[in-house]
N, C-alpha and C positions, 0 to 999 in steps of 0.2 A: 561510523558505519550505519548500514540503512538499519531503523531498528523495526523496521515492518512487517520481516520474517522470521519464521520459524525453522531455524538449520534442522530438520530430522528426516528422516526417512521419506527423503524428496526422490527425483531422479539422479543419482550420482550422477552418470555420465555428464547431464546438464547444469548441475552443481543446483538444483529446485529444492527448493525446501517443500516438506509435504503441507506445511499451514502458511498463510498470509494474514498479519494482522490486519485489521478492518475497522476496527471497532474497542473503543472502552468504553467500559457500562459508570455512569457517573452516579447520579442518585435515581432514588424513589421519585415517582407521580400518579399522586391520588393514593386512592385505598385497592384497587381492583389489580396490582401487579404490575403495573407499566414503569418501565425503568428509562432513565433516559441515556442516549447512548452517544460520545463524541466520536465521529468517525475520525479513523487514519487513513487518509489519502481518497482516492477515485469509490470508492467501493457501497456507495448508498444502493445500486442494483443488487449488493449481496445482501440486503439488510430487507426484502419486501420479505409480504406474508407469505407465506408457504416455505419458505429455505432453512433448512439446516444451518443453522451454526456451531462454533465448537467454545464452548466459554473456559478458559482459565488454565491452568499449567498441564492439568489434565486433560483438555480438549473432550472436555465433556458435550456431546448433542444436545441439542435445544431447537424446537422447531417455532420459528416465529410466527403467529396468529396474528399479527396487525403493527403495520409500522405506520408511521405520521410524525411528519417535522415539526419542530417546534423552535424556532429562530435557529441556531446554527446546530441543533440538537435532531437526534429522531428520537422519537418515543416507543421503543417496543414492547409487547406484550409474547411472551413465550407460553408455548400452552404447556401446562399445567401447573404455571405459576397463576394463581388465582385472589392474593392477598398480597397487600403492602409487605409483611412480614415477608415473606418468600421472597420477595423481589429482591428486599433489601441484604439478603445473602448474596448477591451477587455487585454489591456494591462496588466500585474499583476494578473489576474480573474484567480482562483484556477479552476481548470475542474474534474468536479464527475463522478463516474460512480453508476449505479443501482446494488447494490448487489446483485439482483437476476441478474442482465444482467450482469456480470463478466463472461469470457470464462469459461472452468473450464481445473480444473490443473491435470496435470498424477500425478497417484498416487504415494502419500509420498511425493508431495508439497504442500504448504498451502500458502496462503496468510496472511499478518500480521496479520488483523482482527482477523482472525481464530485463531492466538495463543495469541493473548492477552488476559489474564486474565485465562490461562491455570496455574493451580494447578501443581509445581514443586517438581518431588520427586525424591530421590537416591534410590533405593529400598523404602523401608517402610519409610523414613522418610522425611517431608515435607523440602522443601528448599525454599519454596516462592511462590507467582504468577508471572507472565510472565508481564511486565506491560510496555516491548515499543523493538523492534526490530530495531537494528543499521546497517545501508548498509554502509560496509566500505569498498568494490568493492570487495577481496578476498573470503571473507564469511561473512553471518550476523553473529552479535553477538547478542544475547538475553538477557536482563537487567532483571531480576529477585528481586524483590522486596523482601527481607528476615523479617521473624517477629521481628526480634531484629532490623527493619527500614535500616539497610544497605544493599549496591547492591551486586548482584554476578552478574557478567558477564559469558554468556557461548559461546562459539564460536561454530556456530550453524552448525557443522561436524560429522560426523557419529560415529567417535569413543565417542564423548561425546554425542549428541541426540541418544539416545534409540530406544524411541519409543513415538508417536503423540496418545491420542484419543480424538477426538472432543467430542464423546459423553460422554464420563465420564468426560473433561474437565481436563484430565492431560497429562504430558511428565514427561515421565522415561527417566534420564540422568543418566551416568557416570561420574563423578567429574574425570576429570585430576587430578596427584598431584601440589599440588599448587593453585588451585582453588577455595576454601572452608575455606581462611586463614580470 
């Protein structure tokens, strides 16, 4: 299953979870507070200076003062962490963001959330739910959950994704040959 969200106190009707993971905070850098952080998925626009974030099981706030890459890493600084020692309490602590506070995306991208549990069809005929999206740096692949319990993987590119709708809760694919075995 996608492990990017947070099931609570989302929108039921839409099955939304109220957090989306973004972010694990990995070690210390330098002396002055700056922690480095390996993102989960698309989400480095939630990670600039000025944005709330929510770190740790408790979804504690944290307002970030300064972000800056550092090879496949960002370096942030939270204000009123001001020493190594400080930082380093948050070593390992997963970092949320507010589903409603997510940037929002040019159209015809979605974030995970949004496709998990989307209803899979080739034309008329069902192929599964959408049940965890894989970043393999090329393109995502989308793992689809088939009724007879086994996966189809789809490599999440234009000649095979169709077409997205949130609101009716499905994607129209084109099955490559070989795909569907």
């Amino acid at each position: 299953m996608a492990k990017n969200i947070q099931e609570n106190a989302g929108s039921a009707e839409k099955r939304e979870p109220a957090f989306v993971l973004i972010a694990r905070l990995q070690k210390v850098h330098g002396v002055r507070g700056e922690i480095a952080a390996r993102l989960q998925g698309d989400h480095q626009r939630s990670l600039r200076a000025g944005r709330t974030v929510y770190i740790g099981a408790d979804h504690l706030p944290y307002k970030i003062i300064s972000s800056r890459p550092k090879q496949e890493l960002l370096l942030l600084a939270f204000e009123g962490i001001n020493q190594r020692e400080e930082a380093a309490l948050l070593t390992n602590s997963d970092v949320y963001a507010r589903l409603n506070e997510l940037p929002g995306l040019p159209e015809g991208e979605y974030y995970d959330h949004q496709l998990i549990g989307l209803q899979v069809f080739e034309n008329e005929r069902l192929l599964g739910e959408l049940e965890e999206v894989l970043k393999t740096g090329a393109n995502d692949v989308y793992v689809v959950h088939k009724p007879d319990g086994r996966e189809l993987l789809l490599p999440a590119i234009p000649p095979v994704i169709l077409k997205v709708d949130l609101d009716a809760g499905t994607m129209q694919v084109a099955l490559m040959e070989g795909l569907d075995e």
